[in-house]
DSSP file (Angstrom, degrees, kcal/mol; ACC not computed):
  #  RESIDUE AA STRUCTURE BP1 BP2  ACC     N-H-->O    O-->H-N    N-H-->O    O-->H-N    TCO  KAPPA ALPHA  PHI   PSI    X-CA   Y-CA   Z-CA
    1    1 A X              0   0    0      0, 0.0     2,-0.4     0, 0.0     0, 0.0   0.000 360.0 360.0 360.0 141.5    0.0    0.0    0.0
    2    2 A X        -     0   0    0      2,-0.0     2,-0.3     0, 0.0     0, 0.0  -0.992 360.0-123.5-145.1 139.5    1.7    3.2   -0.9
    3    3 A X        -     0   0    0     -2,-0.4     2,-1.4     1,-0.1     0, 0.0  -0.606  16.6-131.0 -86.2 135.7    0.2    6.7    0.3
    4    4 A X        +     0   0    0     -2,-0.3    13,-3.7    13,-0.1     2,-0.2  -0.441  47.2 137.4 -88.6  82.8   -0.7    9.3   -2.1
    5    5 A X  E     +A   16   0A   0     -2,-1.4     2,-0.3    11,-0.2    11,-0.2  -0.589  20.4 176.2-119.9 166.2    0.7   12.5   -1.2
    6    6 A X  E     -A   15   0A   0      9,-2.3     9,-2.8    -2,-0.2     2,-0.8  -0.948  35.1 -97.4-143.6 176.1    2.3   15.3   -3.1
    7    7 A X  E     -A   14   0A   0     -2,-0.3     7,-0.2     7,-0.2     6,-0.1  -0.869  45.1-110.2-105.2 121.4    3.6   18.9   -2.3
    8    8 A X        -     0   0    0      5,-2.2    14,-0.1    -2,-0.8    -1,-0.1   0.072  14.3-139.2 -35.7 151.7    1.5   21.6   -3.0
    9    9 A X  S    S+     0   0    0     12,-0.4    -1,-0.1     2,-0.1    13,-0.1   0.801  97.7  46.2 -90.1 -38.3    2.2   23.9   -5.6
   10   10 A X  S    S+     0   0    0      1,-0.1    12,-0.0    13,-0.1    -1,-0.0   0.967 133.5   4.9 -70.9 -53.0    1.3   26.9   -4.2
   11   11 A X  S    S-     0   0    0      2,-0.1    -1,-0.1    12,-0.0    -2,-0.1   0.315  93.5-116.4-119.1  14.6    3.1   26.7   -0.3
   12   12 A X        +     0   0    0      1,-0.2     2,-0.1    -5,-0.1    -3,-0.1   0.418  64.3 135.8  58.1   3.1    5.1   23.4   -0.5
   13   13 A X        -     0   0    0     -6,-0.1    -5,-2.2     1,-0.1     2,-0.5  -0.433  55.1-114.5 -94.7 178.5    3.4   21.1    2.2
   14   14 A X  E     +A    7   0A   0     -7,-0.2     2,-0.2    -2,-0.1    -7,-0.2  -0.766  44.9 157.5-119.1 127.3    2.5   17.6    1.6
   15   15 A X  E     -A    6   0A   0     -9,-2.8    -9,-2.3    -2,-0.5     8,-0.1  -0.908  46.5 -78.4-140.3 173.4   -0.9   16.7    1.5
   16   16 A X  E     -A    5   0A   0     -2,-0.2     6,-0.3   -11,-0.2   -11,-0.2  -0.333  53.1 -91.7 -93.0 173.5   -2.6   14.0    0.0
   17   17 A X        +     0   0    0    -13,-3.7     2,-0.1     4,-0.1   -13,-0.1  -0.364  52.9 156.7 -84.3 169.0   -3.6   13.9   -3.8
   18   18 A X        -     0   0    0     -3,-0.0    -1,-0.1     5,-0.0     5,-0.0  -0.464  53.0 -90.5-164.9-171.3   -6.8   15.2   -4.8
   19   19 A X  S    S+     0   0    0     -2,-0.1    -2,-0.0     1,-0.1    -1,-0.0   0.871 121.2  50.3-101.8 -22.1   -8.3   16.5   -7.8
   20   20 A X  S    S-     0   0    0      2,-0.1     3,-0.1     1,-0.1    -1,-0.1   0.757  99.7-137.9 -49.2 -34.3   -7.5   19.9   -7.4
   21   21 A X        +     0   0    0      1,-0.3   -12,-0.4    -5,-0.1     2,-0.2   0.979  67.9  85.1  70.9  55.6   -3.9   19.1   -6.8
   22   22 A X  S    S-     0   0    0     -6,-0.3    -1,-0.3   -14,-0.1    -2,-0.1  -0.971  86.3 -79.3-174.2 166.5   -3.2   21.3   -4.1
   23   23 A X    >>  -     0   0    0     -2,-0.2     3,-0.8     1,-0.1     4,-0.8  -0.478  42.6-117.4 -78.6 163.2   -3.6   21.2    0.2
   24   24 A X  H 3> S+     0   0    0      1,-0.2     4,-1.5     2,-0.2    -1,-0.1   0.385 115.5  63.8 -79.2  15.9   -6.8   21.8    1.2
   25   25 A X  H 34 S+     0   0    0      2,-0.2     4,-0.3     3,-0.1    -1,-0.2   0.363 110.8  43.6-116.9 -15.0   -5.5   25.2    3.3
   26   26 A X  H <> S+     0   0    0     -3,-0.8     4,-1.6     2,-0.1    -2,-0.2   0.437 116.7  50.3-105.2 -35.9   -4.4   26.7   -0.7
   27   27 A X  H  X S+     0   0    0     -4,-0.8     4,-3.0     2,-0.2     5,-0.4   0.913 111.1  42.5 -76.9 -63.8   -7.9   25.3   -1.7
   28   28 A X  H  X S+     0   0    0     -4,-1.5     4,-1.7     2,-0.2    -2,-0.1   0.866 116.5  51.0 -15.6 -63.8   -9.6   27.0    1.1
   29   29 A X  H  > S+     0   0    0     -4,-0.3     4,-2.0     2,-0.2    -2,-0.2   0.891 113.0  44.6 -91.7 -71.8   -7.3   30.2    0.2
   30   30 A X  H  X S+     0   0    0     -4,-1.6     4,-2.2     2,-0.2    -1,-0.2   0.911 108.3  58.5 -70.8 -49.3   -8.2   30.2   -3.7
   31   31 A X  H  X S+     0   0    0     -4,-3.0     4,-2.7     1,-0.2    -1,-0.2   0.878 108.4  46.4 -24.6 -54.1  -12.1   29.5   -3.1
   32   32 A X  H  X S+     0   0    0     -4,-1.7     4,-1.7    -5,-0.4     5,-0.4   0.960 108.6  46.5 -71.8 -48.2  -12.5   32.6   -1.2
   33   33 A X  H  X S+     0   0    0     -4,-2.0     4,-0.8     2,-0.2    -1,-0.2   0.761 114.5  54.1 -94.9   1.7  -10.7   35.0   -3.2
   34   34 A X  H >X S+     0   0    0     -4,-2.2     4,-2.1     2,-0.1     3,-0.6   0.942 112.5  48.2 -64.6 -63.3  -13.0   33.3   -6.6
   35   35 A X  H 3X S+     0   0    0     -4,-2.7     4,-2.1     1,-0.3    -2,-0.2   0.827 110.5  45.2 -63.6 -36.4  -15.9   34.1   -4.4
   36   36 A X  H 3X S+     0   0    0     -4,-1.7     4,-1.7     1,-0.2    -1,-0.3   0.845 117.0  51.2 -67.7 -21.0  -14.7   38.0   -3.5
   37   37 A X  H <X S+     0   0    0     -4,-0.8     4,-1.9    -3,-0.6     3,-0.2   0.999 114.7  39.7 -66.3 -52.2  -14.0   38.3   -7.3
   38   38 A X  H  X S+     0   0    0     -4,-2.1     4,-5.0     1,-0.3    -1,-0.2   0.847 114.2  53.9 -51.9 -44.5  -17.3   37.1   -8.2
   39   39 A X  H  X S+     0   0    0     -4,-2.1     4,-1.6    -5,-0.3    -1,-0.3   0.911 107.7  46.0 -53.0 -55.4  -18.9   38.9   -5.6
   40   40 A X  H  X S+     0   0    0     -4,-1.7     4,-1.7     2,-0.2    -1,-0.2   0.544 117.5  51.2 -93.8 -15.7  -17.6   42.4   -6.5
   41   41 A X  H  < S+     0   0    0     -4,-1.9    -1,-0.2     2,-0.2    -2,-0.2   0.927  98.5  55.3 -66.5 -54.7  -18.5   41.5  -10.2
   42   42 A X  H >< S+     0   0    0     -4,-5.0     3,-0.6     1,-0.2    -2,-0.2   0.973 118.4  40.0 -37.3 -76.3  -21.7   40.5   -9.7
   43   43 A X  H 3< S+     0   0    0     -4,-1.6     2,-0.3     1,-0.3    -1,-0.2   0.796 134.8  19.3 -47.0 -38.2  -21.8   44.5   -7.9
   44   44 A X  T >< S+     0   0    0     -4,-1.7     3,-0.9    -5,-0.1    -1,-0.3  -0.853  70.0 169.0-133.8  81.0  -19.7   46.2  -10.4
   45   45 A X  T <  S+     0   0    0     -3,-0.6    32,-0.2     1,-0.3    33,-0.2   0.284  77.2  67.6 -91.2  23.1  -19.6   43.9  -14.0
   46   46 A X  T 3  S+     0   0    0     -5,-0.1    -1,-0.3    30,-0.1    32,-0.2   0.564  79.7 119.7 -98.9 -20.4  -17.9   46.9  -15.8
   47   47 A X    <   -     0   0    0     -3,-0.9     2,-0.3    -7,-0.2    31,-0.3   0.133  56.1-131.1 -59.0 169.7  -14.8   46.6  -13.7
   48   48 A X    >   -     0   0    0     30,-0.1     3,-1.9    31,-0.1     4,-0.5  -0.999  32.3 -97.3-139.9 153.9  -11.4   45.9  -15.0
   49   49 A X  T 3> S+     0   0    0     -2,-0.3     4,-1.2     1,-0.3    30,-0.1   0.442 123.4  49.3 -29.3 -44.4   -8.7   43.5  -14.1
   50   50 A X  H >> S+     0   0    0      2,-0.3     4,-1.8     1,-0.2     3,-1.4   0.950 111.6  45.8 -37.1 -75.7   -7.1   46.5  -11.9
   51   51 A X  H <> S+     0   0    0     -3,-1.9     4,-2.0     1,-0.4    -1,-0.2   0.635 112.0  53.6 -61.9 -29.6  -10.0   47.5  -10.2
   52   52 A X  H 3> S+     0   0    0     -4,-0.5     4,-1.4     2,-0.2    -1,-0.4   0.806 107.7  45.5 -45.1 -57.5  -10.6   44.2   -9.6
   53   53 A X  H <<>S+     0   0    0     -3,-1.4     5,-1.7    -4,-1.2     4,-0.3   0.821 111.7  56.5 -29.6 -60.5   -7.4   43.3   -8.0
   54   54 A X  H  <5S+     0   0    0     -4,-1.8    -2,-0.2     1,-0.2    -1,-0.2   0.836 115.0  32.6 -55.1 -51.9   -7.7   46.4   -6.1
   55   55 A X  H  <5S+     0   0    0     -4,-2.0    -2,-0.2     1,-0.2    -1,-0.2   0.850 123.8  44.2 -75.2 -37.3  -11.4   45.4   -4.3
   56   56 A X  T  <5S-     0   0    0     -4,-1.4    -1,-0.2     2,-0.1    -2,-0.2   0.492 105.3-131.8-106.1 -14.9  -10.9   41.5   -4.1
   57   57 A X  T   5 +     0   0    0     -4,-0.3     2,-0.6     1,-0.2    -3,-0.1   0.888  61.8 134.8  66.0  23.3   -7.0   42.0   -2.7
   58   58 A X      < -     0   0    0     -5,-1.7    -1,-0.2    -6,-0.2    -2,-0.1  -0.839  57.9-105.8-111.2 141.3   -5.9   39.6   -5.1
   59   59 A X     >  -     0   0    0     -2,-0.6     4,-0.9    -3,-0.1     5,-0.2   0.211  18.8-122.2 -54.9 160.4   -2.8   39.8   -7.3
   60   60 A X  H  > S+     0   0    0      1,-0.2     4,-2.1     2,-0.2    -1,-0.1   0.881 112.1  54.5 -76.2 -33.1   -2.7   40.4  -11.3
   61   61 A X  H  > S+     0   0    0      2,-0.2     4,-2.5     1,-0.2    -1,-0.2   0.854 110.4  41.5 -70.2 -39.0   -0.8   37.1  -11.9
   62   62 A X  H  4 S+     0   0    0      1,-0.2     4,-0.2     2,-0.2    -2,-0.2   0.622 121.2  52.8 -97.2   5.0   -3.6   34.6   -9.9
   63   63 A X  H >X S+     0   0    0     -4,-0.9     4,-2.7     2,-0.2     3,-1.2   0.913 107.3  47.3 -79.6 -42.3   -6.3   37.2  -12.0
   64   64 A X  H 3X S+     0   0    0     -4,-2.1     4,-2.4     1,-0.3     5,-0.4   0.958 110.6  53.2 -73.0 -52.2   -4.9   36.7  -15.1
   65   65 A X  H 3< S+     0   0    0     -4,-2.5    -1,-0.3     1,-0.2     4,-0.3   0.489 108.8  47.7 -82.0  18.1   -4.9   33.1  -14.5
   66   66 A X  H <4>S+     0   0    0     -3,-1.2     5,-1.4    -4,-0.2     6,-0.2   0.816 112.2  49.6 -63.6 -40.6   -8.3   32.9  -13.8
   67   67 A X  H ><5S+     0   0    0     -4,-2.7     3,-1.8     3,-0.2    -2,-0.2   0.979 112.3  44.3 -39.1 -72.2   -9.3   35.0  -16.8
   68   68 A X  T 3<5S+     0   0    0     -4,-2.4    -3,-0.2     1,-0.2    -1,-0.2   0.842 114.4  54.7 -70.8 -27.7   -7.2   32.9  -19.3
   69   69 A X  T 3 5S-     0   0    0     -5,-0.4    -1,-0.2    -4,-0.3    -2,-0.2   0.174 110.5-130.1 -52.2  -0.8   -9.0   29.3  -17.2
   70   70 A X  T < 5 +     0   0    0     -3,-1.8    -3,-0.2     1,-0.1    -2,-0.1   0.763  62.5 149.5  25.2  71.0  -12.3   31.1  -18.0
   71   71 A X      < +     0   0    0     -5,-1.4    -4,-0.2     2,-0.1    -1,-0.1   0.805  61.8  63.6 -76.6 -55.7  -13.2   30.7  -14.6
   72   72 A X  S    S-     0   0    0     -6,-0.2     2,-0.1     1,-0.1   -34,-0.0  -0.271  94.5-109.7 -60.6 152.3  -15.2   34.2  -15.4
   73   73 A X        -     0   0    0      1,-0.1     3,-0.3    -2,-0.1    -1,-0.1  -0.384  29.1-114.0 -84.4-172.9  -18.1   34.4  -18.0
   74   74 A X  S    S+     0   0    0      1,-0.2    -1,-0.1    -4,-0.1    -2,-0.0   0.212 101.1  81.9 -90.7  -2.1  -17.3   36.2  -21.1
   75   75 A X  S    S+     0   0    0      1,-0.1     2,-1.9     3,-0.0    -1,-0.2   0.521  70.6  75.4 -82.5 -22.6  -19.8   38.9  -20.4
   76   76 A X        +     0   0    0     -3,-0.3     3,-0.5     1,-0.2    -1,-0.1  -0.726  70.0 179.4-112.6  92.7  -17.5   41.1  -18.1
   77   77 A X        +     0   0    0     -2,-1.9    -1,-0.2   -32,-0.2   -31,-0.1   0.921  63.2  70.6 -42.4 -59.6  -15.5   42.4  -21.0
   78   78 A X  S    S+     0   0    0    -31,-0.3     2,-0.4   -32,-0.2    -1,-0.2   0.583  74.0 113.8 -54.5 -32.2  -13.1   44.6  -19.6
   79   79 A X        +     0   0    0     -3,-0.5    -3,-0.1   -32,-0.2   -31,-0.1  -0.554  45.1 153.1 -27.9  87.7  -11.2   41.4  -18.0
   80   80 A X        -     0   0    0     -2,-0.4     2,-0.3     9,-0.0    11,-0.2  -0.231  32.9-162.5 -97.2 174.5   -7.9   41.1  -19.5
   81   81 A X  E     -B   90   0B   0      9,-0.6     9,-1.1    11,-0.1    11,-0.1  -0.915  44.2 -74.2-156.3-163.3   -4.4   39.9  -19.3
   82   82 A X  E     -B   89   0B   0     -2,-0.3     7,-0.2     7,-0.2     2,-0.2  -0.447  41.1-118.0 -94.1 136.6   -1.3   40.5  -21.1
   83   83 A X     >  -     0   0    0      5,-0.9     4,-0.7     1,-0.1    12,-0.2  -0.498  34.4-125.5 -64.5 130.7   -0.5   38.9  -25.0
   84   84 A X  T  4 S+     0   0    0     10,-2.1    11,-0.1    -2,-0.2    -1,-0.1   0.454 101.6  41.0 -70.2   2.2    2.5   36.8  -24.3
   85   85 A X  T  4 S+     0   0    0      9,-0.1    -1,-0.1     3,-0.0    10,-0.1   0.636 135.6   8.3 -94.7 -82.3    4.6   38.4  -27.0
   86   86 A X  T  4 S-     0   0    0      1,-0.0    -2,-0.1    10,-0.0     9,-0.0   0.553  97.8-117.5-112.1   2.3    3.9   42.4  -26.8
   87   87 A X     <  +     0   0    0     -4,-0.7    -3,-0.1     1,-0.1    -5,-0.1   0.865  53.9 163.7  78.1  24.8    1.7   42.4  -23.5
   88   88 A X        -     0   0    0      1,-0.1    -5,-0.9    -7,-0.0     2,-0.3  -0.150  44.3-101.2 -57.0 159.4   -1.1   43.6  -25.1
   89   89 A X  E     +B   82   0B   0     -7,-0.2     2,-0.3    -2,-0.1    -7,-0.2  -0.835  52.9 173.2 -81.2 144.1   -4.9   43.1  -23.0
   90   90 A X  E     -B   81   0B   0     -9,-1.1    -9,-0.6    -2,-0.3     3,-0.1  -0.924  37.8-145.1-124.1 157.4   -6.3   40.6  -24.5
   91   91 A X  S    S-     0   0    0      1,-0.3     2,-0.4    -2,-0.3     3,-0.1   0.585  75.6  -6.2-119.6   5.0   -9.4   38.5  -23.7
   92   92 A X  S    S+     0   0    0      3,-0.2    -1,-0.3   -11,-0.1   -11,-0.1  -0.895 100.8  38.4-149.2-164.3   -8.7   34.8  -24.7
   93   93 A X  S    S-     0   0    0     -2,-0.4    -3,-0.1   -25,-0.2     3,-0.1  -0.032  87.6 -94.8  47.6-164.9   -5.7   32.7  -26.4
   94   94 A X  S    S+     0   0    0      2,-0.1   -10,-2.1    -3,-0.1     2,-0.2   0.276  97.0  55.8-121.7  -5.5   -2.6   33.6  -25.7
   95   95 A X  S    S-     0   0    0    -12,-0.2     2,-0.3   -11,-0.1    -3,-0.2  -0.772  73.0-124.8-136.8 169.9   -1.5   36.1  -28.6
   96   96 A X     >  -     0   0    0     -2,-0.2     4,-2.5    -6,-0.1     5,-0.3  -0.619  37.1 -90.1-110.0 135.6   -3.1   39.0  -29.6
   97   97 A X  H  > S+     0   0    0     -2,-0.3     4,-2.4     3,-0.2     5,-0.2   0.895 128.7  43.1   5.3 -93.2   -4.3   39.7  -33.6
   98   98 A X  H >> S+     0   0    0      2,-0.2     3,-2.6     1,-0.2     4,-0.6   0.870 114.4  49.4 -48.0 -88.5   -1.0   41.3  -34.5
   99   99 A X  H >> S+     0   0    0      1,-0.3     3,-6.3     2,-0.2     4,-0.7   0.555 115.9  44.8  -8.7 -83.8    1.2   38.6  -32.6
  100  100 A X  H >X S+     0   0    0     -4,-2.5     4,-4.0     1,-0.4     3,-2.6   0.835 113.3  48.9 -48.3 -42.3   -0.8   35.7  -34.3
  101  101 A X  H <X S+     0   0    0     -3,-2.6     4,-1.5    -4,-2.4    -1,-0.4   0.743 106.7  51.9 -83.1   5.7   -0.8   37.0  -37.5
  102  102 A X  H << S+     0   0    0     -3,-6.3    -1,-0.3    -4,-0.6    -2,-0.2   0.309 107.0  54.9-119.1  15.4    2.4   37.7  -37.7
  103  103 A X  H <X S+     0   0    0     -3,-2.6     4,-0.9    -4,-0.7    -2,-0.2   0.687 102.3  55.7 -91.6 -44.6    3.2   34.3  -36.7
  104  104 A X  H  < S+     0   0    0     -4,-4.0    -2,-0.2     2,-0.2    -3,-0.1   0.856 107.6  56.5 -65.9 -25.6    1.1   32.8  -39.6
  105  105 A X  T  < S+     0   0    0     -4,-1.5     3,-0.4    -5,-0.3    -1,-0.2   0.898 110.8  38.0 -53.5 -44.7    3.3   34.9  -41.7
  106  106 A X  T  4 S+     0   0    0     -5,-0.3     2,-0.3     1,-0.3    -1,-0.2   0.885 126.8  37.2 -84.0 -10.1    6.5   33.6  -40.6
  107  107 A X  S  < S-     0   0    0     -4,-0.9    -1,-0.3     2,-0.0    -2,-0.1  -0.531  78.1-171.6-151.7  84.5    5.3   30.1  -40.4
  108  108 A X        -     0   0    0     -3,-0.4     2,-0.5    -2,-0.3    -3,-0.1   0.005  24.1-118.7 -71.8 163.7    2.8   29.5  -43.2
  109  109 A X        -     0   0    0     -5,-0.1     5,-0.1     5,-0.1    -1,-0.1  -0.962  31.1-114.5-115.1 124.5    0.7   26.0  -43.2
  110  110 A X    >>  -     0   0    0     -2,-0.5     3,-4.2     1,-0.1     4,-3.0  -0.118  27.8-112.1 -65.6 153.1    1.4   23.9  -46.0
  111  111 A X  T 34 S+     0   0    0      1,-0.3    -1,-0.1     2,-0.2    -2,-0.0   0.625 112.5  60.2 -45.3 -25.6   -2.0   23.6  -48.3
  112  112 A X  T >4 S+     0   0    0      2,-0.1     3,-0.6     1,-0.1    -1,-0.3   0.709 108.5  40.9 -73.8 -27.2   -2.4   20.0  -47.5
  113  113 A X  T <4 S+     0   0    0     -3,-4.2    -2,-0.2     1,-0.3    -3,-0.1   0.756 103.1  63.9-109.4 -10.4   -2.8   20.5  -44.0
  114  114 A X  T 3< S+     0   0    0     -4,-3.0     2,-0.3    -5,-0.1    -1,-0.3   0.301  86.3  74.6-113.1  36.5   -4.9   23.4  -43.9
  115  115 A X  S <  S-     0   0    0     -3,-0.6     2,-0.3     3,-0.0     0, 0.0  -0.818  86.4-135.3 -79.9 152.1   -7.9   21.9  -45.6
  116  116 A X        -     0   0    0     -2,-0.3     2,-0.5     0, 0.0    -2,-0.1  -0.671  31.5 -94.8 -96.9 151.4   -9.4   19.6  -42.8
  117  117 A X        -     0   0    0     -2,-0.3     2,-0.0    -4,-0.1    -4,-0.0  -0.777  36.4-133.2 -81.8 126.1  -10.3   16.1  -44.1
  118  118 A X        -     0   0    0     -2,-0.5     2,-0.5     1,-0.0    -1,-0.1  -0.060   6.5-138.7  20.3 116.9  -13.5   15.4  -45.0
  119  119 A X        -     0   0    0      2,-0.0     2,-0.2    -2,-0.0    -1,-0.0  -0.929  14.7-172.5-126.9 156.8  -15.7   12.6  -44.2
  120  120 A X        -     0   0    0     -2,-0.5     0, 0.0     1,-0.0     0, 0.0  -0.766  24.6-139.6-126.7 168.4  -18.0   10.7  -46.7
  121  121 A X    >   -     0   0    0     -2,-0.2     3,-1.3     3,-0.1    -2,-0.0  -0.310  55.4 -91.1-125.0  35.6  -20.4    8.2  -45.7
  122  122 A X  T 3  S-     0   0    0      1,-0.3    -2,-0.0     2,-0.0     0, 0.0   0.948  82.3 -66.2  96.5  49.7  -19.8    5.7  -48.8
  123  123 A X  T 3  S+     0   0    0      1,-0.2    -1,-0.3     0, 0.0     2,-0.3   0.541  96.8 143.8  51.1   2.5  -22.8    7.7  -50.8
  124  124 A X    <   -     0   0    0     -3,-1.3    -1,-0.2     1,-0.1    -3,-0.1  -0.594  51.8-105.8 -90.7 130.0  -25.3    6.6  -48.6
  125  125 A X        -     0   0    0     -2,-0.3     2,-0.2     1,-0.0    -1,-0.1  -0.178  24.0-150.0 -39.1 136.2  -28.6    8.9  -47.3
  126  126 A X        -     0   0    0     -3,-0.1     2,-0.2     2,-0.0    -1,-0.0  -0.541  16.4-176.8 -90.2-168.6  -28.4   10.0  -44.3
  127  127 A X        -     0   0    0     -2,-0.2     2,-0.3     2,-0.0    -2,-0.0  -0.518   9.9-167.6-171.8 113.9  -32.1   10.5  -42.3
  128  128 A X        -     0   0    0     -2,-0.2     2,-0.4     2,-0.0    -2,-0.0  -0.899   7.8-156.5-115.7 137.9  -31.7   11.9  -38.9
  129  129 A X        -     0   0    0     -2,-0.3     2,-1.1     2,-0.0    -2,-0.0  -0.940   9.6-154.2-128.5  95.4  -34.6   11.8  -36.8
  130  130 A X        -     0   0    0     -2,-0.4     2,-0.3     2,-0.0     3,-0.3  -0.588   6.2-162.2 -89.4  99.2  -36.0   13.9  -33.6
  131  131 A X        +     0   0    0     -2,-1.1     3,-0.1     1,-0.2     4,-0.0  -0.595  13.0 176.4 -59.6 122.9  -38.2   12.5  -31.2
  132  132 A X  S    S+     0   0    0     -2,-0.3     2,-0.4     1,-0.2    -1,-0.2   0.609  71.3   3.1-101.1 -36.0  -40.0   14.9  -29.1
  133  133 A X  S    S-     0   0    0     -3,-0.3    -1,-0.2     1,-0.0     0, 0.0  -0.845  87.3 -78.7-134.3-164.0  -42.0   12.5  -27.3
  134  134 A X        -     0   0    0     -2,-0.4     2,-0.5    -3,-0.1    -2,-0.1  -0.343  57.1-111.3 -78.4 154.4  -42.7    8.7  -26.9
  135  135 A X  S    S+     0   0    0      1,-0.2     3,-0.1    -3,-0.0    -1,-0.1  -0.929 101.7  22.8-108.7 137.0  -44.8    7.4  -29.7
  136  136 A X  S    S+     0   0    0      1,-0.5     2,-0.3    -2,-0.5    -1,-0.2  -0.075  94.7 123.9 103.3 -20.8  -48.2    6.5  -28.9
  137  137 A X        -     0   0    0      1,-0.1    -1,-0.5     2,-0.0     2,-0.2  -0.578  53.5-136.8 -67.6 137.3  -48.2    8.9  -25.6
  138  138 A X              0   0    0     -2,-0.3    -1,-0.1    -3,-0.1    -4,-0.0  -0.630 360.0 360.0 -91.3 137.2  -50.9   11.5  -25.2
  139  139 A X              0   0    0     -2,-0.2    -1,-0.1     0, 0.0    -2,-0.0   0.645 360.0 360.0 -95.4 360.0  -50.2   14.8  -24.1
């Protein structure tokens, strides 16, 4: 029988594994400051990452990775974090417009791979079929 522990990522004590992957005192610790974020959205959903920071007392690093984890809906716009190239706001991925495209410039996809394959069903109908109810039940 072999125990399953690991060391947290966040403070380094060994606790046992989980799905979160972290002690539950880090788990505790992250819950709460999701719930002040949420909370102070819910009151203010115009805010932005800053102001945010500022009310919920949480850092710009553990915001931005809630933002890019979409932990937050998509609705509170103004929630950014930095393009990993020129540190732009962004609101998803990981690059920015410019960035990406000027990645697909330097590193074009050959013409075979950027049609997606196809699938055929051998000529054959298809017939797709919705039930909304049971047949022979009355409403």
């Amino acid at each position: 029988m072999s125990l399953m522990v690991d060391y947290c990522p966040r403070c380094g004590s060994v606790y046992q594994k989980n799905l979160r992957n972290m002690c539950n005192g880090c788990r505790d610790e992250l819950d709460g400051a999701m719930h002040r974020c949420l909370d102070h959205l819910w009151r203010y959903p115009k805010s932005t990452t800053e102001e945010l920071s500022a009310a919920s007392g949480i850092g710009m690093q553990e915001l931005y990775q809630f933002i890019q984890a979409g932990k937050f809906s998509h609705s509170y716009v103004n929630l950014t974090f930095p393009c990993e190239c020129c540190q732009k706001p962004i609101r998803q991925g990981r690059l920015c417009d410019g960035c990406l495209g000027t990645f697909r410039e330097a590193f074009p996809v050959p013409a075979a791979a950027a049609q997606p394959a196809t699938r055929t069903n051998g000529g054959k109908a298809s017939h797709k079929v919705l039930y909304t109810s049971r047949p022979g039940s009355r409403r």
